[in-house]
N, C-alpha and C positions, 0 to 999 in steps of 0.2 A: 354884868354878873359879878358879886365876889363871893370870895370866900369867906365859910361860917366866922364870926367873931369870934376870938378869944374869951373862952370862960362861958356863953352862951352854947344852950342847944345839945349839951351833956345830956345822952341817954339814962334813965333812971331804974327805967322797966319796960317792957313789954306783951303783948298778947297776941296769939293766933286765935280768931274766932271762926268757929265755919257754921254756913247751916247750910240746909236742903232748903231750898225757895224754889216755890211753883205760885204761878199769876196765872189763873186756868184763862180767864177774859184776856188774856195779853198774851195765848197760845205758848206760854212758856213756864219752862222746869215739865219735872222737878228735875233740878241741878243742881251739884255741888259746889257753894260760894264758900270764899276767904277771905276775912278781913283782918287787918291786923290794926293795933295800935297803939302807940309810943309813947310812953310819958317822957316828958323831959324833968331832969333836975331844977327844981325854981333857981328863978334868978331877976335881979332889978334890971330894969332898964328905961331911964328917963327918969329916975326916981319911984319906977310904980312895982311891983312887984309880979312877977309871971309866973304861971304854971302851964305852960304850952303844950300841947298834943297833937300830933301825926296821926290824923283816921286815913286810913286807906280802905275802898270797899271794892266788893263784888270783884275780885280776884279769881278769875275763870282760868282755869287751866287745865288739860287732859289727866288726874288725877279721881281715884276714886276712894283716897283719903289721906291724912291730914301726912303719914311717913311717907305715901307717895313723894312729898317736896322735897325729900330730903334727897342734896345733890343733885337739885335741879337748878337752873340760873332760868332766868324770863328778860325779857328784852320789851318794853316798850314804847309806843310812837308818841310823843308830846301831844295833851288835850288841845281842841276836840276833836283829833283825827280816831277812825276807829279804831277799838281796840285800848285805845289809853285808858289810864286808871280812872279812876273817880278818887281823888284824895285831895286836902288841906291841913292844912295847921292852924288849929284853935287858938287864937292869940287876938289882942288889941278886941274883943269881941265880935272877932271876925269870924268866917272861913276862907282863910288864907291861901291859893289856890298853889298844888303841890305838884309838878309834873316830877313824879317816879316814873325813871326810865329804864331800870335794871333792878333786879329785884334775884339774890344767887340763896338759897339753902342749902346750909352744911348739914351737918354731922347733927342726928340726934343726941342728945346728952343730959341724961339721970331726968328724961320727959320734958326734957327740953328741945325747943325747934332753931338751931343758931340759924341766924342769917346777917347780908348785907345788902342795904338799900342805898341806889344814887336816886337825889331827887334834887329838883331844884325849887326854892319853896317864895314867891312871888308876893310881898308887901304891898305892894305899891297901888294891886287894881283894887281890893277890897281894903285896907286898915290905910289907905293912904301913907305908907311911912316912906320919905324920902329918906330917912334916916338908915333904915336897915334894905330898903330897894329889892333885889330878889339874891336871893345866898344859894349856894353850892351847897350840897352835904350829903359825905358817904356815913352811913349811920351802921354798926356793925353791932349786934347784940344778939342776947338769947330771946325766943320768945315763950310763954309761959301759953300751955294749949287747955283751952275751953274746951267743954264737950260739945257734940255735934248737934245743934240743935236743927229741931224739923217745924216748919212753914206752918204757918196756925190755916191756914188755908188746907195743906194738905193734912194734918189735923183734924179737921172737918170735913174733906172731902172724904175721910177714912173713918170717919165717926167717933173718933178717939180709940180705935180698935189696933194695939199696938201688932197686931198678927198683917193688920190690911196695911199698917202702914210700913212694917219691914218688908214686906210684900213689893207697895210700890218701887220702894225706895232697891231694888236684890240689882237694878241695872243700872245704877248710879252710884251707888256707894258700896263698900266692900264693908259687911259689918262684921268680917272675923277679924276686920282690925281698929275693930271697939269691941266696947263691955257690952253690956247690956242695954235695952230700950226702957228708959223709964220716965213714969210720969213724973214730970215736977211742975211745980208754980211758972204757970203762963205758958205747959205745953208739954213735949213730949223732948227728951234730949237722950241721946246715946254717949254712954260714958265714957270716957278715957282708960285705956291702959296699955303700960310700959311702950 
């Protein structure tokens, strides 16, 4: 294990995304998921030039929306024990496998989500690089929040009827802390505010 390179792996940006997912056939949801994800600042290495990103998905936690996290810390177990994250780092055109082991949210700020992520982020099984092997990195940033989108399943199992679908949704998510339910392109999403 080292530590991140010098001048590599600089946070650029960030996003919270969440939605409501339900798999009626796989007896699950609807449930409030989180994903986030990191751009990094470009940078050469080898001669080639990179734009790397940190996907982390399906972030389950006892929250019933996005300020719940706030001054929350998460702890978890290294893939594939249960419980661990699903994340990588898109790089070398791989999926570069990412064990996030702590995951702490601050302080909202002007709609923003701060946080800090440990991850240790593993070269070596998928992009082969002996060269960078697997790196350490505490990543500390703001994250920029998506509105909440809703499962095109449960979209359909609601008819696209936004009355049945805040309906489903009244014991999973807390919708006095969103805007409104609205239709947009590719489905139904509840808006952000303050």
């Amino acid at each position: 294990m080292s530590e991140r390179p010098e001048g590599i792996f600089e946070t650029a940006s960030g996003k919270l995304g969440q939605t409501v997912y339900e798999n009626q056939a796989e007896g699950c949801g609807p449930e409030l998921r989180f994903f986030v994800e990191i751009a990094f600042v470009p940078f050469e290495w080898d001669d080639e030039a990179h734009r790397p990103l940190l996907r982390i998905d399906n972030l389950m936690v006892p929250v019933k929306n996005w300020q719940g996290l706030a001054g929350q810390a998460y702890e978890f177990p290294y893939a594939p024990k249960p419980g661990s994250l699903e994340s990588a780092v898109l790089m070398f055109g791989e999926h570069n496998p990412a064990d996030v082991t702590r995951i702490e949210f601050g302080a909202i700020d002007n709609g923003k989500l701060n946080c800090v992520f440990e991850t240790e982020v593993d070269f070596e099984i998928e992009a082969d690089r002996d060269d960078l092997e697997q790196i350490e990195m505490s990543l500390n940033l703001s994250l920029d929040v998506e509105p909440l989108r809703v499962s095109t399943s449960l979209e359909k199992r609601c008819q696209g009827d936004a009355d049945q679908i805040a309906g489903a949704l009244k014991n999973v998510v807390d919708p006095s802390k969103y805007g409104s339910l609205e239709k947009l392109p590719g489905g139904f999403a509840y808006s952000i505010t303050g």
